[in-house]
C-alpha positions, 0 to 999 in steps of 0.5 A: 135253785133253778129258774129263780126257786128253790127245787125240793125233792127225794125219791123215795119217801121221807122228808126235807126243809130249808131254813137260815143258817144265820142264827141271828136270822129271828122273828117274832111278829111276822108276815111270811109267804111263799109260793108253794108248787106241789109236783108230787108229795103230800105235804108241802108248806113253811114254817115259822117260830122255829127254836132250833134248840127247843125243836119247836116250830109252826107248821102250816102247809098244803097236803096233796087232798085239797087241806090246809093245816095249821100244826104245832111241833114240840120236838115232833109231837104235833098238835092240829091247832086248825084245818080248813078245805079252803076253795081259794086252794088250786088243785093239782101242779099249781101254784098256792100262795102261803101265808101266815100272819103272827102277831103276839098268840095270834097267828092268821093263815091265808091262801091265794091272798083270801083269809082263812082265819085265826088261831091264838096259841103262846106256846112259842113266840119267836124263832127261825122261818123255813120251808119243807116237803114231805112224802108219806106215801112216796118221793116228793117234788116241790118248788117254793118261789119269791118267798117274802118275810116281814117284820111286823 
C-alpha cells in the first residue's frame, strides 16, 4: 500500500492478485467495485465468486486495447461469457471505475458508473472477492483504490 492503494506490479511478465485471507470473508449477492489505474500491462480488474477450493472465479477486467470482458474460470479454462469496447472506458493511465453487480445468475458490469449490461450464468454462486493484473506481453504496473463490496 501507498498513498492510500494498494500497488501491483512485476517486471517481467506473468501475473498477480489479492483477495482475503479470511475464509469466512464469502459473497453471494453482491456490489463490488474498484478503481482500476492501468500504468503498464494488459490486463487488470477484479474478481468475485472466487472457491478457492474448486479454483473457480469470475473475472471481469480492462485490457490495455480499450475491451472489457467478462470471464468465467474453472480451474484456468476461460470461458468469454461477454466482451464490450465500452466508450465510458478512459484511455491510457487513468483511472476506471469497475463494477459488478451478481444477484442470483445474473451478473450486470459497469464501468465509469454507465451500465454495460447482463449476463445470466449458475455455474457459481458464491465465493471470495479480489483484484489481479496481468502482463502478457511484458511487466505490469497497477494501482487499485477505495475498492467497495456489498452485500445485497
Amino acid at each position: 500500500f501507498s498513498g492510500g492503494a494498494y500497488h501491483m506490479s512485476l517486471a517481467q511478465k506473468g501475473y498477480d492478485y489479492c483477495g482475503p485471507q479470511a475464509n469466512g470473508l464469502v459473497f453471494s449477492n453482491l456490489a463490488y467495485e474498484a478503481n482500476i489505474t492501468m500504468l503498464q500491462g494488459d490486463y487488470a480488474g477484479i474478481w468475485f465468486r472466487y472457491d478457492k477450493t474448486q479454483a473457480t472465479r469470475y473475472l471481469f477486467f480492462i485490457a490495455a486495447n480499450g475491451l472489457t470482458a467478462l470471464v468465467r474460470d474453472d480451474n484456468d479454462v476461460i470461458t468469454l461469457l461477454a466482451h464490450d469496447r465500452p466508450v465510458t472506458l478512459r484511455p491510457g493511465h487513468q483511472t476506471n471505475l469497475l463494477a459488478i453487480v451478481a444477484i442470483g445468475d445474473t451478473l450486470s458490469m459497469y464501468v465509469n458508473n454507465q451500465f454495460l449490461g447482463s449476463v445470466k450464468d449458475s455455474s457459481y454462486q458464491q465465493g471470495q472477492v479480489g483484484v489481479f493484473a496481468q502482463g502478457v506481453t511484458g511487466g505490469f504496473d497497477v494501482i487499485v483504490s477505495n475498492v467497495r463490496v456489498w452485500r445485497l
